[in-house]
N, C-alpha and C positions, 0 to 999 in steps of 0.2 A: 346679885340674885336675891340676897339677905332682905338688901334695902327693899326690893322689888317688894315682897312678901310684905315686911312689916308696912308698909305704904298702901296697900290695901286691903290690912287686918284695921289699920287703923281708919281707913278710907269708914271698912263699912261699920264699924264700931260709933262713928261719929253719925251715918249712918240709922243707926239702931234705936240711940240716944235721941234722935230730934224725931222717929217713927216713934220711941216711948211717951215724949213728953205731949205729943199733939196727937195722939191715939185716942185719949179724954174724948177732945176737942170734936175730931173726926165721927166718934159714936154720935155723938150728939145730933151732929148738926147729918151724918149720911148714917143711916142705921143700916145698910148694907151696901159695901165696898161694889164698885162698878169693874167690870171686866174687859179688856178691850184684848181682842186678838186679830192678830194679824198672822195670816196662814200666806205664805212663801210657796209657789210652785215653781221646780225646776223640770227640767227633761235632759240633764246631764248629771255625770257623774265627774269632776273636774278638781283631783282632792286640793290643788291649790288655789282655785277659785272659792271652793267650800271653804276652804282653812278662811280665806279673805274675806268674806261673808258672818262665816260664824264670829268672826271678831268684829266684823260692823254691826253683828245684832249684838254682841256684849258690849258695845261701847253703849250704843243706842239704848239699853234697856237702862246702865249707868246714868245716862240724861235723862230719862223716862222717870226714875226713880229720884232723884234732885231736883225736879220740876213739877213731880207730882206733890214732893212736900211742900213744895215751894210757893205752890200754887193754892194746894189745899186741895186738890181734883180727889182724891180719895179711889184713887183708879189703879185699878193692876194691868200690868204688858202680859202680853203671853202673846209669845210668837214661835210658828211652827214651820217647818221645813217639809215640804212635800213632793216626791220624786214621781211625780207624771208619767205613767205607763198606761197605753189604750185598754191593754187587756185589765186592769183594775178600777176602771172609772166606776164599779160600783163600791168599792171600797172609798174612796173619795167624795162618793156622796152619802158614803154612812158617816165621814168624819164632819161633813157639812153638817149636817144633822145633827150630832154632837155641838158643836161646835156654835149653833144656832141657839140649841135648848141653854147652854152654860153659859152664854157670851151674852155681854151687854152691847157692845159695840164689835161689829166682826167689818175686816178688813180683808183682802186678797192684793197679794204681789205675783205676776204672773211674769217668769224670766225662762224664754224659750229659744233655745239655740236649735234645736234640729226639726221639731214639731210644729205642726200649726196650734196657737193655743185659741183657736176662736171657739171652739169644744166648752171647753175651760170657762170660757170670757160668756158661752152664751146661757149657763146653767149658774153662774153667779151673778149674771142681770136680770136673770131669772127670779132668785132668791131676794134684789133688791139687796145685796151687797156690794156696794164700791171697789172697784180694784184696778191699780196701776198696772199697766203691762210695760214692761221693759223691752221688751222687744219690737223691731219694726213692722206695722201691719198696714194695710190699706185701711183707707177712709171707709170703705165700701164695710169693710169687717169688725168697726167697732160697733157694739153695743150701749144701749141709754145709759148704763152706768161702769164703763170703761172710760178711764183717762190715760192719755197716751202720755207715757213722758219721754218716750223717744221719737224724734221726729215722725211725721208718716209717712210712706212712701209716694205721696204723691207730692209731697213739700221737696221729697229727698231726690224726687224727679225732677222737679222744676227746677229746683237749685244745679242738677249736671245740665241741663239742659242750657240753662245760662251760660254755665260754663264754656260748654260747648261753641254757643254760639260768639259766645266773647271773644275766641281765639281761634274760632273758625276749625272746627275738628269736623270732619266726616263729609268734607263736602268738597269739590273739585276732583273729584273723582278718588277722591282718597277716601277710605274702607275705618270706620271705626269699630275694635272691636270691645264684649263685652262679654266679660269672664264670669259665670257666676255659678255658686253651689248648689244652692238651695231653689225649689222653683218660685218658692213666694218672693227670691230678688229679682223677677221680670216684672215685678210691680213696678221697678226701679224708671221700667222703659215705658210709662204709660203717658210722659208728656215727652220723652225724648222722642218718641216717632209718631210726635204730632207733627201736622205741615202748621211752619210758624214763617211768616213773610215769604212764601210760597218757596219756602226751603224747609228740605227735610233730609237730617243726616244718611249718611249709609252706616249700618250697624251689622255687623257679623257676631252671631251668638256662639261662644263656645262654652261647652259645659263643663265643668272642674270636680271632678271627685277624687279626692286625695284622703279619703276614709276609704279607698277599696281596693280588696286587698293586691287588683292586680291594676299596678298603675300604672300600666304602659300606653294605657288610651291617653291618659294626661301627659305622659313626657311624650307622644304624640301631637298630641295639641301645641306644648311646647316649641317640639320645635319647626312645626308649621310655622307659629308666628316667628321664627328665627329664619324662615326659610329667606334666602337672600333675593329672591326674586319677588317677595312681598310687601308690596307699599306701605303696608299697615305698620304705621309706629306709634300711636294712640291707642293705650287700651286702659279701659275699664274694668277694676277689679273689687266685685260683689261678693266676697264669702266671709267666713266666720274667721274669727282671732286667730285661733287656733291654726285653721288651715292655711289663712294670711302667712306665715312663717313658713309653712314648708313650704308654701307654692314660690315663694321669695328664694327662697333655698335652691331649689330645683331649678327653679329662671335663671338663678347666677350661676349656676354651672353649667348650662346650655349656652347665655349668652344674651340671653334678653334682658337682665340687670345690670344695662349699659349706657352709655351715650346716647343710643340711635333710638331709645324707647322713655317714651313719655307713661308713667303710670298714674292712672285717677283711683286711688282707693276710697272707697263711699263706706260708711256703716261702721265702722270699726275704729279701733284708736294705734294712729300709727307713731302716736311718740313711744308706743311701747319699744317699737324696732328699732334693732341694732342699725342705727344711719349711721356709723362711720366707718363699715365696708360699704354703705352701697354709697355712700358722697363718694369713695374713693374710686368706687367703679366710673360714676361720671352718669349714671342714670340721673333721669329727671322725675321725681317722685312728688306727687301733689295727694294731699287726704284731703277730705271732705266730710267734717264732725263734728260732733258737740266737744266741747274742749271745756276744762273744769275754770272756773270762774273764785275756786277757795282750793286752798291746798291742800290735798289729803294724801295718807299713808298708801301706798302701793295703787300709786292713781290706774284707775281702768274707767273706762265709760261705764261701763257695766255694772262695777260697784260705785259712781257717783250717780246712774240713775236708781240704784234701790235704795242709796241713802236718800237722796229728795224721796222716792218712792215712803220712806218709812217718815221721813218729816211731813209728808205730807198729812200723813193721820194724823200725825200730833197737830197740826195748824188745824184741822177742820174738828179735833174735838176741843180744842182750845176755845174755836170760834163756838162751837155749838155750846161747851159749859160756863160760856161767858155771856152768852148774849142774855140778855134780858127777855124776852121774849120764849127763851123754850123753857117749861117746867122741870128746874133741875130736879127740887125733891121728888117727884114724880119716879117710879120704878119704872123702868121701861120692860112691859110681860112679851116674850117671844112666844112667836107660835110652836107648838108643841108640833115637833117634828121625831116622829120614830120609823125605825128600819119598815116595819109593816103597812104603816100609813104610806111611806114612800112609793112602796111596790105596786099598792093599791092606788092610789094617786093618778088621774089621771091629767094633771100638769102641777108642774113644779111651783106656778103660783101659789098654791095654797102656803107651800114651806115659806114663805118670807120674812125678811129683818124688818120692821114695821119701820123705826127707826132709819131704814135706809133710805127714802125719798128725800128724811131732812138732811142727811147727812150729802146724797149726790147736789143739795141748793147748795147747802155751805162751800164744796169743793170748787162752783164755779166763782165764789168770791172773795177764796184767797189766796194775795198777794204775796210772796217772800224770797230773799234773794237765797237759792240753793247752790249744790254746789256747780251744776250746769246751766247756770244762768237762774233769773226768774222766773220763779213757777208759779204760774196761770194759767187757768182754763178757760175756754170759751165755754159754748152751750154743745158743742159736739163732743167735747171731752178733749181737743188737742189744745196744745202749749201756744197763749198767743205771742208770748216775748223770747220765743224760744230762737235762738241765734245758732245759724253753721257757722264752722269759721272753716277758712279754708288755708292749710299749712302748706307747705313748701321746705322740700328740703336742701339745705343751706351747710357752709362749715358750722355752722352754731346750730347745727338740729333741724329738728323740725321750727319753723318760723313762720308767725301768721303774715299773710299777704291780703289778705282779705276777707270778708263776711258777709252773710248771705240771711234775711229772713224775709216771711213772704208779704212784708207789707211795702220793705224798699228796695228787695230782691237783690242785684250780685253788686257787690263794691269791693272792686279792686285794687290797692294802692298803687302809687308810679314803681313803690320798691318792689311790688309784690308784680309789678308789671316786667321791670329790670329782671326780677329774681326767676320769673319763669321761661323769659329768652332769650339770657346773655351764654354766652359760650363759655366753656368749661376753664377753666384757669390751665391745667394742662394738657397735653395731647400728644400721642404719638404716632412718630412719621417713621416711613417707610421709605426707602430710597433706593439709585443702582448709582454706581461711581461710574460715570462718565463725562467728559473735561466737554466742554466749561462749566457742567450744569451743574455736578456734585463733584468737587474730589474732597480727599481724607488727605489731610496732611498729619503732621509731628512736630509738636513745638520741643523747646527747648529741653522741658521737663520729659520729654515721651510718652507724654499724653497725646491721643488722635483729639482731632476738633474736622471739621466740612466746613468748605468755603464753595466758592461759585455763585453763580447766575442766580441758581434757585434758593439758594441757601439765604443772599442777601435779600431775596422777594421775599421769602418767607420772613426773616426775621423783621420785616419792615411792616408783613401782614399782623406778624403776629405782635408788634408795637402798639397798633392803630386798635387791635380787636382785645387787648390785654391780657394776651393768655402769653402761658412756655410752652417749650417741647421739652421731649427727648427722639432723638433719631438715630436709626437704625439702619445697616444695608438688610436687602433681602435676604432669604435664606439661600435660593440658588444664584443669586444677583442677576436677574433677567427682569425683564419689565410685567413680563406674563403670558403663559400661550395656555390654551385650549387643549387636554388631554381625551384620548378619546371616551372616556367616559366623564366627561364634562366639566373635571376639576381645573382649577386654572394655580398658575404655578408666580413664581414671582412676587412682584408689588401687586398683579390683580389678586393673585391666591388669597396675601396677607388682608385684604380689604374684603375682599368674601367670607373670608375665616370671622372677621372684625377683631383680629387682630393688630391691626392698627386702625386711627383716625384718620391721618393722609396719606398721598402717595405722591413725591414729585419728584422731580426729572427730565429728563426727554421722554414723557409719557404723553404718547399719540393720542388723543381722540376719535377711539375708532369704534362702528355700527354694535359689535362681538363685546366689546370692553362695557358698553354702554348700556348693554343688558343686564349685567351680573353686578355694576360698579355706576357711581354717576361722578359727574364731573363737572368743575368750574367755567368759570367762563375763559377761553383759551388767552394766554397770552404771550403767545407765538406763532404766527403762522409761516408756513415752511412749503416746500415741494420736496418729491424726489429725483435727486441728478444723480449722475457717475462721477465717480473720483477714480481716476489713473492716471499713470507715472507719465511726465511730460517726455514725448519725443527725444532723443538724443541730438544735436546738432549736425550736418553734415562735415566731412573733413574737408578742406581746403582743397581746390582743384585746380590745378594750372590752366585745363579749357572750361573756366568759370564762362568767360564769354560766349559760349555755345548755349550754354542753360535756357538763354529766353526761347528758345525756340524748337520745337523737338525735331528730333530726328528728318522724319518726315518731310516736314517744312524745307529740312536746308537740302533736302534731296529736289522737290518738287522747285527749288530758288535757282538750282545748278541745272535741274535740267530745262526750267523757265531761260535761264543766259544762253542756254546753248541753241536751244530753239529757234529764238530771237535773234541773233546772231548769224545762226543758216539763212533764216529767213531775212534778214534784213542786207545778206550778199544776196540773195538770191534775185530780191523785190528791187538792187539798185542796177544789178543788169540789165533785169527785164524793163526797167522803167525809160525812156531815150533822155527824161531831164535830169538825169545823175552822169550823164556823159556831154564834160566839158574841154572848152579849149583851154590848153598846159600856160598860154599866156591871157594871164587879166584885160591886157591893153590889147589884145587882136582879139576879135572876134571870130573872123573866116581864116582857120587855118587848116594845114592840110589833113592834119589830125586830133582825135577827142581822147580824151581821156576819162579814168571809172574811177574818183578816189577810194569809194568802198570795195575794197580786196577783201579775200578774206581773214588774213591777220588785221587789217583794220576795222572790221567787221566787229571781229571778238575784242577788240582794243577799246573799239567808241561805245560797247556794251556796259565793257566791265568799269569804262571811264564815267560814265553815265553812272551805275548803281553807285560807284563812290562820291558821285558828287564832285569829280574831276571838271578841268574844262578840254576839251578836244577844238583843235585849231581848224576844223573841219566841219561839214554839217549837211544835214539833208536838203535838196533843191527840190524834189518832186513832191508832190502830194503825198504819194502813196507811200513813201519813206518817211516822211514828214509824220502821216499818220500814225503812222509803226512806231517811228523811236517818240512820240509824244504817251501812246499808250506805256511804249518802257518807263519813259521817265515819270510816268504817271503812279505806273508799279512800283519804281522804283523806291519814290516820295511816301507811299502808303507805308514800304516796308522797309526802308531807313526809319520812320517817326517809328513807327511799332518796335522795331528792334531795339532805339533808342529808349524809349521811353522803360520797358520790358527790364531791359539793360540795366536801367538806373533802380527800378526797385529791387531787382536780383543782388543788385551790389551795397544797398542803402538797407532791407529789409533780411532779417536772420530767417533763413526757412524753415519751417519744423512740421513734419511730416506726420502728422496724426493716423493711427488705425483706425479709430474709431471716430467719429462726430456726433452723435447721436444715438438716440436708444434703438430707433429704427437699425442703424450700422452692427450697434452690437448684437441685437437679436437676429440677424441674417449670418453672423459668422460664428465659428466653432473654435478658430484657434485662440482666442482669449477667452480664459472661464471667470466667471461673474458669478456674485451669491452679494445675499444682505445679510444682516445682524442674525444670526439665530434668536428664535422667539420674540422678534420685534415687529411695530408696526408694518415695515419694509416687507418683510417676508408676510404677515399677513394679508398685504395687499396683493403682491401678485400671486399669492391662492386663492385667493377667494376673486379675480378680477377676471370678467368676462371679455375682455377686449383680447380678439386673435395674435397680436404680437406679444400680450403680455402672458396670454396663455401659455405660446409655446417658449417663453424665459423661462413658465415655470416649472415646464414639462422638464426642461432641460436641467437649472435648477436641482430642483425634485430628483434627478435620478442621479444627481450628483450628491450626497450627502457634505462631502470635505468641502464643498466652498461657502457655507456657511462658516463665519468665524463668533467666535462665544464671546470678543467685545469689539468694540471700536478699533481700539488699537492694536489688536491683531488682526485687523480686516485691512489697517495701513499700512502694519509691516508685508502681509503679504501683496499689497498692492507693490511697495520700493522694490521687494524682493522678487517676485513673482511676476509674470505674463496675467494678472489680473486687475479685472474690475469692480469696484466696489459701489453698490448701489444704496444710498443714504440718504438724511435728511439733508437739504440745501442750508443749513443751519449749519450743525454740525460739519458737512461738506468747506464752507467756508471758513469758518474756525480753522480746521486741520491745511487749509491749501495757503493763508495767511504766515502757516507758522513751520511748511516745510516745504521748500523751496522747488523740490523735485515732482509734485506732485500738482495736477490741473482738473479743476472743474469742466468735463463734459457734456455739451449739451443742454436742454432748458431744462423747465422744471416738469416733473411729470404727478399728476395729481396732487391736486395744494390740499394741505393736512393743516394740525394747529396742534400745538402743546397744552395741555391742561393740569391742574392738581385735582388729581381722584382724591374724591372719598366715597364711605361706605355705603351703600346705596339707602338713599330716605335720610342722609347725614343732617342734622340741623347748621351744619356749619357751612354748607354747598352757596347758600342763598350768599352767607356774612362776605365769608370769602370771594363772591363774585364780584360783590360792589367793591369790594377793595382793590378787587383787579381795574376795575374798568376806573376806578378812580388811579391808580399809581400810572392807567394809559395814559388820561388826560393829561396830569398833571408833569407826563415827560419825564417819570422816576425810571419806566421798564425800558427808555430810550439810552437812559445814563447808561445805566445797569448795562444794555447792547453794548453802547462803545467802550467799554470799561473792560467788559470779558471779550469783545472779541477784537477790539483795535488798538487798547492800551497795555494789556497785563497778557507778557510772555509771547511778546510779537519780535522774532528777528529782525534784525536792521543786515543789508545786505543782500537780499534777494534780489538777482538778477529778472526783476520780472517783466524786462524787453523780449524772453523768448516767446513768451505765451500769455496772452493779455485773455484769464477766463471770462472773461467778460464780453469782449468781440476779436472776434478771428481771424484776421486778417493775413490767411497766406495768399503768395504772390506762384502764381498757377504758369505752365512755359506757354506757348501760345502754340493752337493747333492750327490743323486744316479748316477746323470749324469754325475760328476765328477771323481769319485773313485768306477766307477761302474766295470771296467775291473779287479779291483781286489781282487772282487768276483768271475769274473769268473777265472781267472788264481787259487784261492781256490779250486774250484770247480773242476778244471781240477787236479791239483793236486790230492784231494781223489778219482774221478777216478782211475789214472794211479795207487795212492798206494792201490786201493781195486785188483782190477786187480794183483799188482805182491802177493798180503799176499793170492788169490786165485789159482796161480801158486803154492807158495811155502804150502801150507795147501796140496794140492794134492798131490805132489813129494814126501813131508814128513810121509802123509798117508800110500802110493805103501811101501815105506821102510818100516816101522812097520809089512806091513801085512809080507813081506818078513823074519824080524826077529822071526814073528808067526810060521814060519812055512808055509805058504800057508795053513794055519787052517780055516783062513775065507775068504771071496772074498772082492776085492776091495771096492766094494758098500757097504758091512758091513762095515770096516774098517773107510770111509769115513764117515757113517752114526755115528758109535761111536765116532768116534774123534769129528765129527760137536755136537753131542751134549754134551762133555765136555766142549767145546769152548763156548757155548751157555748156559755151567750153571752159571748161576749167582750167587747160593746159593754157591757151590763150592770155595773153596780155589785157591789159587793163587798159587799150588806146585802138581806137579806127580811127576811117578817115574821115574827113568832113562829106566828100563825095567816092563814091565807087562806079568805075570803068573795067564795065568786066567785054573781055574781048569772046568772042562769040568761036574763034579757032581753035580748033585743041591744040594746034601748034606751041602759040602764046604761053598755054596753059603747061606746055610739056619742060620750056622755058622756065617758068616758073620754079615748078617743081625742082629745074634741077637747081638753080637759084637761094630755093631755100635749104635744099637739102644737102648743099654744097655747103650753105652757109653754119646747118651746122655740123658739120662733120670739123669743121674748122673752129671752133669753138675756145682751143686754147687760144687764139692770135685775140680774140676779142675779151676771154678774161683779165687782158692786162689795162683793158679800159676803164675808167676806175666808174662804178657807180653809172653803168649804160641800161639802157634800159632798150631791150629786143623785140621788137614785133614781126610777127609773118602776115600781111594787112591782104585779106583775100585775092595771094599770090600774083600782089603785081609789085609790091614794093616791102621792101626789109628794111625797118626804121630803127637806129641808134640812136637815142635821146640820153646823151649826158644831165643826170639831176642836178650838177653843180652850176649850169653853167645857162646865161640868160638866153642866151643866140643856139639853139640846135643845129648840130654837125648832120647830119643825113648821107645814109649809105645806102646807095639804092643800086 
């Protein structure tokens, strides 16, 4: 502090000494010392900007006074500080007045943070005094001897507007917005919402006061633009230093000093801000400003435009007491201005610095590098080398990317191009644990780490795109559902909150999610099936052989033989060519015989369906007919039985409940539910199709069949009488790797998997390409057979009972099946009743003919049908019948036979006789063993 002191006693001692020795010199040659003042107006009170000021004009008057010796100007500083209040603009034009009468050379600095100063600017153009304004104003609002040294606001226009259009902000239906304090920053929008290549942004104006005292309109504002359903992530931000910091403040704990929002700050100096909370937040922050060009003490724009501001005088009276041409020695006489002359005045011209005309030439032609760049005027009074630069913030700070002036407008480097659209180096994810897609495992240490499907797409994304994570389960570990007041819960919750950057998983892409949250491009597409427990096998059954055919059938087969049978005794009596002679080699003998009896009847039937040979066969058509339709039936239903047979014995049967969605939604005794809070479940709420309605009615009034993961939806499928309704993804994963359990039915509405993010996310786009590139290139195929055909797949599964894929049970065979060959039976003894009632008649007419015409047709027919019709009767007549016309004969007869059988033991000792009573003329014994017949007549 010592040192401090004596280094500037000694400063101005030395000083004092070079003002003694050249004070001679001085009288001489200037007989009276020139005055130069420079009067400062502010409109704030800001004690550490003041404190930062008041030490730029003491440094400044230090140079002033070492170059005035230096030079020999013989000139005093005097610089005054003036606090701009409306209500005393007459006190400010008594100091003018002062200040005119005493002053040899008078100057104005005009630094307005809340006020318009064109007031100010139009009563010292007036006067014909020079003065810098620090502040930004429109072109429209400078005066003949204002020079601006802060950009104007239609240069400060043009430059966002470039901006804008460089990287396409406010157009495609996307909303830019523009935040601003003060109303003179809408000057800002005078070429922004010009139409420029028949485009013209969308701009949403919000107003920002965070000087009042109730600011809930602005944490309003706020968190409108937070609002998750609002596209707008560009915004423009127009206010003062000062208020820059709180409104930064207030943004980061709402949410919008984040990832998902791009900030443009125009006007202000944003290396002042603390960037390494908001780099860490992952906001994208760009400034658009004069940036210092020489290094000074407590850098602000603010105080490097009133240092050039204060250099600037010194360069234009350096120029003016140097040039050749103006009369140094010359006094320069002010007009005599007082308090009274002013009031009485009826314009300000009369007060003027005469000197001011020469002094506004000088200012347009000089050149000098200050400390924000080159200061130069044109003829309007604006800065012509005057450069934007445009920052970007980066881990090294704020970092220029590019610059902007209005002769070669916007230039932006490849870095500055990299630095404003590369993805965040870190990010975090949000996850639910479900196999294959995410699980948590435990190494050896007892550290958790996540493996799976998404895990390795991710880390593969995030190779390609060069960023890390960290991840996270969910809070409730659900994917997300809809509450009825509209919060969403889960991985969507977390992405609405923007508490995280992604979401992946088995997260559905669906219409509800897609609102609140956006999404990559899927890379998974899926349906939803049923998963239930496979059938149990049948027990072993010793009448396995019965199975092809049901019940039914082998009743309708038994009473088919027995029909057939009747009828095929019936059709060989009635028929005359089924009645032959007992010897081959004679043709006329005295008697015929029936080989169809009726035990041989039922004998040539049931020999016939086995595929037997019978040493026997039919001679008439009409039999012919008959047993051909049998054996016709027979053929149809041996192959069918065989065939039937061999898949009942070769094929394992498994008896499913359910086949389909249609099956399960018709029945009640299996209950069925999907995932709580997952896609599954919001599809059959919200799905208009009649069967899926009423799952969900049923569903819905079930609350317990909803299970809260995957794999308590499996347990209770093993354990339980239920169904579980999921993605065909997942569905196959889990029916791969547990034996008991089968994929039902197809797929019902095809869905896709996606990685959410935040909605308006810059990384939506990155991440898409990445997906549809790892498609191409056959990475998300590996990645498939890896999680669901390589890693943690049983060896052993017996899966010949139930092939999910096609279904092949072997069904018994009905009436509906082998029904038509019943009727082709049926049609058969038809047509052979039909011809054995042709040949019975034809055969009758003949007989009577060989009568004699003794009896009429109708008897003839009558006798014959009732031999035909005796059952007690033998199976032999005679070749011819002589019936005697006496009853005598006949009474003979009778006793004849009825003698013969009352006597019935003497003829059982014959071995194998065969008895007829032949229309009581003759009683024939036919030994079967024997080639020559014995006859007892």
């Amino acid at each position: 502090m010592m040192v401090d002191i004596d280094s500037r006693m000694l400063f101005f001692l030395i000083i004092f000494v070079i003002r003694s020795i050249t004070n001679g010199q001085q009288q001489q040659h200037h007989p009276r010392r020139s005055v130069v003042t420079i009067v400062l107006f502010i409109d704030y009170n800001d004690p550490l900007l003041n404190y930062h000021i008041q030490s730029l004009i003491a440094e400044y008057e230090q140079e002033w006074i070492i170059s005035s010796i230096y030079l020999q100007t013989n000139t005093k500083l005097n610089i005054e500080t003036i606090t701009y209040q409306s209500q005393n603009q007459l006190k400010i034009f008594e100091k003018l007045c002062y200040f005119l009468n005493s002053t040899t050379y008078l100057f104005g600095i005009t630094h307005f943070r809340y006020q318009s100063p064109i007031f100010i600017h139009t009563i010292l153009s007036q006067m014909h005094i020079p003065h810098m304004t620090v502040s930004m104003i429109a072109n429209n609002s400078l005066n003949s001897y204002t020079l601006q040294m802060q950009t104007s606001s239609e240069y400060f226009s043009m430059a966002i507007r470039d901006i804008i259009d460089h990287f396409d902000w406010g157009y495609n239906h996307n909303e830019l917005v523009f935040i601003y304090e003060k109303q003179s920053s809408l000057d800002l929008l005078s070429d922004v919402l010009q139409m420029r290549n028949n485009r013209q942004p969308t701009v949403i104006l919000k107003a920002f006061a965070m000087e009042a005292k109730d600011s809930s309109g602005s944490h309003l504002i706020l968190k409108e633009l937070r609002n998750k359903a609002d596209p707008t992530k560009k915004i423009i931000v127009a206010i003062t230093q000062k208020s820059l910091d709180q409104f930064l403040a207030e943004a980061q704990k709402i949410g919008i000093v984040s990832t998902y929002y791009h900030l443009l700050i125009v006007g202000v100096d944003a290396t002042q801000l603390n960037w390494t909370n908001f780099y860490e937040s992952g906001v994208q922050l760009t400034s658009l400003q004069l940036t210092s060009a020489k290094p000074i003490a407590n850098f602000r724009i603010e105080l490097a435009l009133i240092k050039d501001a204060f250099d600037t005088v010194k360069y234009i009276l350096r120029r003016l007491l140097f040039d050749d041409d103006f009369p140094k020695d010359q006094y320069l006489h002010q007009q005599e201005c007082s308090w009274n002359k002013m009031l009485t005045a009826t314009s300000y011209l009369t007060f003027k610095q005469h000197v001011g005309e020469r002094l506004l030439e000088i200012s347009r032609m000089i050149n000098f590098l200050g400390t924000t760049g080159i200061v130069d005027f044109d003829r309007h009074g604006l800065r012509r080398s005057l450069r934007l630069k445009i920052l970007d913030l980066s881990d090294q700070g704020m970092v220029e990317i590019g610059t902007w002036t209005h002769k070669n407008r916007l230039t932006i480097t490849q870095l500055g191009v990299q630095q404003m659209t590369q993805i965040r180096k870190h990010l975090l994810v949000v996850t639910r644990e479900e196999k294959p897609y995410v699980s948590r495992k435990k190494d050896s240490n007892g550290s958790f780490y996540f493996e799976g499907y998404c895990i390795d797409m991710l880390d593969e994304i995030a190779r390609r795109l060069h960023f890390n994570y960290s991840i996270h389960i969910a809070e409730d570990a659900a994917y997300g559902k809809e509450d009825e007041n509209g919060q969403w819960s889960g991985i969507i919750g977390e992405l609405t909150r923007r508490t995280a950057d992604l979401g992946i998983g088995a997260l559905t892409i669906t219409y509800p999610r897609e609102q609140v949250i956006d999404f990559t491009k899927p890379f998974m597409t899926f349906g939803i099936t049923i998963l239930f427990r496979k059938p149990l096998r049948n027990r072993p059954n010793l009448f396995a052989f019965l199975a092809p055919l049901k019940l039914e059938v082998w009743l309708f087969i038994a009473m088919a033989y027995i029909g057939v049978s009747l009828f095929l005794f019936s059709m060989a009596r009635f028929s005359p060519y089924e009645w032959q002679s007992p010897h081959s080699c004679k043709r006329n003998t005295e008697y015929l015989i029936n080989r169809f009896t009726i035990l041989n009847c039922f004998w040539f039937t049931i020999g016939s369906l086995m595929k037997q040979t019978i040493d026997y066969g039919p001679r008439s058509i009409s039999t012919r007919v008959l047993i051909g339709s049998w054996w016709f039936f027979s053929l149809i239903m041996i192959a069918s039985y065989t065939a039937n047979l061999a898949a009942f014995l070769t094929t394992k049967r498994l008896i499913a409940p359910i086949d389909d969605i249609e099956a399960l939604a018709k029945q009640t005794e299996i209950n069925y539910g999907a995932l709580k809070g997952g896609s599954t479940e919001q599809f059959f709420r919200s799905s208009k199709i009649p069967t899926y309605e009423r799952m969900w009615y049923y569903m819905s009034s079930r609350p317990e069949v909803f299970p809260d993961t995957t794999e308590q939806g499996i347990d209770w499928v093993k354990q339980r009488n239920y169904a579980f309704l999921l993605e065909s993804a997942t569905n196959e994963y889990n029916v791969q790797r547990h034996c008991d359990l089968m994929q039902v039915g197809g797929l019902i509405e095809s869905k896709s998997y996606g990685i959410g993010t935040t909605h308006g996310s810059p990384y939506r786009d990155r991440i898409s390409n990445e997906i549809l590139q790892l498609q191409e290139n056959g990475f998300l195929d590996k990645l498939y057979r890896k999680w669901w055909k390589e890693r943690n797949v049983r060896v052993g599964c017996d899966d010949g009972d139930f092939d999910n894929r096609k279904k092949s049970f072997t069904n018994e065979l009905d009436l509906k099946n082998i029904g038509g060959i019943f009727v082709m039976l049926i049609i058969g003894l038809s047509f052979s009743f039909i011809v054995t009632s042709l040949e019975f008649y034809f055969k009758a007419k003949r007989r009577r003919l060989l009568d004699g015409k003794s009896t009429t047709i109708k008897e003839r027919l009558k006798h014959d049908l009732h031999f035909a019709l005796c059952t007690s009767c033998t199976s032999s007549r005679p070749t011819y019948i002589h019936e005697k016309d006496d009853n005598e004969k006949d009474e003979i007869t009778d006793e004849i036979c009825g003698d013969f059988h009352t006597k019935s033991n003497s003829i059982q000792n014959l071995p194998r006789e065969t008895i007829s009573c032949i229309d009581h003329d003759h009683v024939t014994l036919v030994p079967v063993n024997h080639l020559s017949r014995h006859h007892v007549t």
